[in-house]
N, C-alpha and C positions, 0 to 999 in steps of 0.2 A: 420291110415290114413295119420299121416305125412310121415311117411315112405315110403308112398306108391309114394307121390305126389314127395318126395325126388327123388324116383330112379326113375320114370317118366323123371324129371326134366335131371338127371345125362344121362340118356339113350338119351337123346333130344340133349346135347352137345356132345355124344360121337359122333351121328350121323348126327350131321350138318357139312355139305362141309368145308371140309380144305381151307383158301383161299389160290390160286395160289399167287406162289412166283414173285416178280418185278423186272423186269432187267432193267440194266442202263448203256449204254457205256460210256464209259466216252474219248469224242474225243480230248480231250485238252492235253492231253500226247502224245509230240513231240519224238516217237518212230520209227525210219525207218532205213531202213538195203537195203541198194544200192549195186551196182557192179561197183570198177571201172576194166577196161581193162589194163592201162597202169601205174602203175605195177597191176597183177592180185591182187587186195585186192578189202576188202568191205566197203564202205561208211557207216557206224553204226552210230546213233548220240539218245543222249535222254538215255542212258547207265548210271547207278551211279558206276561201275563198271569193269574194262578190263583187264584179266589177259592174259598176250600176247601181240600181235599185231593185225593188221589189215588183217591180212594174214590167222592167226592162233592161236587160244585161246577161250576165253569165258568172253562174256559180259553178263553183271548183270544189269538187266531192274528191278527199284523200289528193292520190299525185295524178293518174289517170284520168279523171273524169268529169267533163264538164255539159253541162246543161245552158243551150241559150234559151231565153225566151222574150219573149215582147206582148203581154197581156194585152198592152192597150192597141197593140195591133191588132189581136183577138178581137176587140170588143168591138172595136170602130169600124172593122171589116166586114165580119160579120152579119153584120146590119145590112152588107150591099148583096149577101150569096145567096144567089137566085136555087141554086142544085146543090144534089150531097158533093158531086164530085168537087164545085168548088169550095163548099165547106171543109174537105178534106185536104184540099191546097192550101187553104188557109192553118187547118189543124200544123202542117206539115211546114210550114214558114216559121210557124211561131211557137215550136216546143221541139229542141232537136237534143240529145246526148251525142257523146262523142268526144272528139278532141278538142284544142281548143282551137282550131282553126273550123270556122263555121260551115266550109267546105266539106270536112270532112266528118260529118257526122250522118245520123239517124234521124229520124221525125217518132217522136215519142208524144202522143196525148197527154197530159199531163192535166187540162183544163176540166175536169169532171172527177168527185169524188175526193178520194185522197192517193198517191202513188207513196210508196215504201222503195227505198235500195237497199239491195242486197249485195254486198261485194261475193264474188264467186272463186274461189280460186283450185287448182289440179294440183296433184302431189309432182306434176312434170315440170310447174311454174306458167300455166296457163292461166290468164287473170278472162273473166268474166264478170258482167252485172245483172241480175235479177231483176226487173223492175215489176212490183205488184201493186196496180191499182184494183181500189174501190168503187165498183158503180152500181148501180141500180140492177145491173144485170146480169149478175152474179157475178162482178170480179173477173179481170184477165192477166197473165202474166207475159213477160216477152223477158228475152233474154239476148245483150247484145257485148259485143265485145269488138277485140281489134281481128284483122284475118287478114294475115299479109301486109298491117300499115295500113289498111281500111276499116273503118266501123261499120261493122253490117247489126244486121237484124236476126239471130239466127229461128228465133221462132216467134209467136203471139200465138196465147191459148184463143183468143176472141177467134183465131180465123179459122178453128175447127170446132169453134159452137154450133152451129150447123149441126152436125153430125151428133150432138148432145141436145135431152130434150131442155125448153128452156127455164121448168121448173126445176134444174141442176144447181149448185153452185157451189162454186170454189171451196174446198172444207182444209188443204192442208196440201202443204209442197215440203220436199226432202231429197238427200239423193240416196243413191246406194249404187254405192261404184262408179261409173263410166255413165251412168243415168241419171236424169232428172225428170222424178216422180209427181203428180201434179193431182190430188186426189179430190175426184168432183161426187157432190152426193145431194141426192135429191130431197125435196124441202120435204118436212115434218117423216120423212120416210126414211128404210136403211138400204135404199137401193142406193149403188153406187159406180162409178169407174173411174178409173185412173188413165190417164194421158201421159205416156212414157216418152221420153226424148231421149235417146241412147246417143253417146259420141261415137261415133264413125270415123275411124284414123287414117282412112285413104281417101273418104272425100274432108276429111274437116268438115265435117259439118251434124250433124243431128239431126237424126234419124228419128222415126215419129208411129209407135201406133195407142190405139184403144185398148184398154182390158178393162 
């Protein structure tokens, strides 16, 4: 009969709810990466790290996180891109996060507006980065981290603007639990939605709707 009440017991914890993991931005980390014009470099600051210059090299955010870029490849290239697609080859050469091995990163815009980091971290010890630029178009955030010893991409709010009208824009990001909340509201009005990215613990990855 103990036996019995044992694996009762053991069956009872195998199948009680995992709790959901706790995310936490952590906005006190003065990380931003600017544009100046005259001469073409980038305003970096919040960096423990810079191999290069301002123009050209890689900056090292905390122990994690490195940023390449090459400005003056931006500028000089540029100049020859006939289509967006190759503008976006170009985008994607020359502004990448990730590790420090240049292979193994992301393609992050960086060259328009102002971009902000957010170190991100799980109460499980899952480390993420936040990244929130500034444009003309109301603002987009992406969110990228490591997954399996690769740097992926796991969202950009830009690639569900579509679906948002484009009088919206960006008013405030937080999380609550297992989510990351992204709150869009429409100019001089109090119409609003929110863009929710929920973690998903059997695909890894973040899950995505509208309210």
């Amino acid at each position: 009969m103990k036996k019995f009440f044992a694996l009762i017991t053991f069956l009872l914890i195998l199948s009680a709810p995992v709790s959901a993991m706790n995310l936490t931005i952590y906005r006190d980390a003065d990380w931003t990466i600017g544009l100046s014009s005259e001469p073409f470099t980038l305003k970096i600051a919040g960096y423990t790290n810079l191999e290069g210059d301002f123009s050209k090299g890689v900056a090292q955010f905390d122990e994690n996180l490195y940023f390449h870029f090459d400005a003056l490849a931006l500028r000089d290239r540029m100049s020859t891109a006939k289509t967006f697609a190759e503008e976006e080859e170009i985008f994607a050469a020359t502004s990448r996060f990730g590790g420090s091995d240049f292979a193994n990163t992301v393609p992050v815009y960086t060259f328009e507006g102002g971009t902000r980091i957010y170190p991100m971290k799980s109460d499980d010890e899952r480390e993420f980065y936040l990244l929130a630029t500034e444009t003309g178009g109301g603002g987009s955030i992406k969110v990228i981290g490591e997954r399996n010893g690769k740097w992926v991409k796991y969202f950009d709010t830009a690639d569900v603007r579509k679906q948002i009208p484009l009088e919206f824009y960006l008013d405030n990001f937080y999380t609550a639990g297992d989510t990351i909340i992204f709150d869009y509201k429409e100019w001089q009005k109090e119409n609003h939605c929110a863009l929710r990215y929920k973690w998903d613990e059997a695909a890894q990855w973040f899950g995505f709707e509208i309210r």
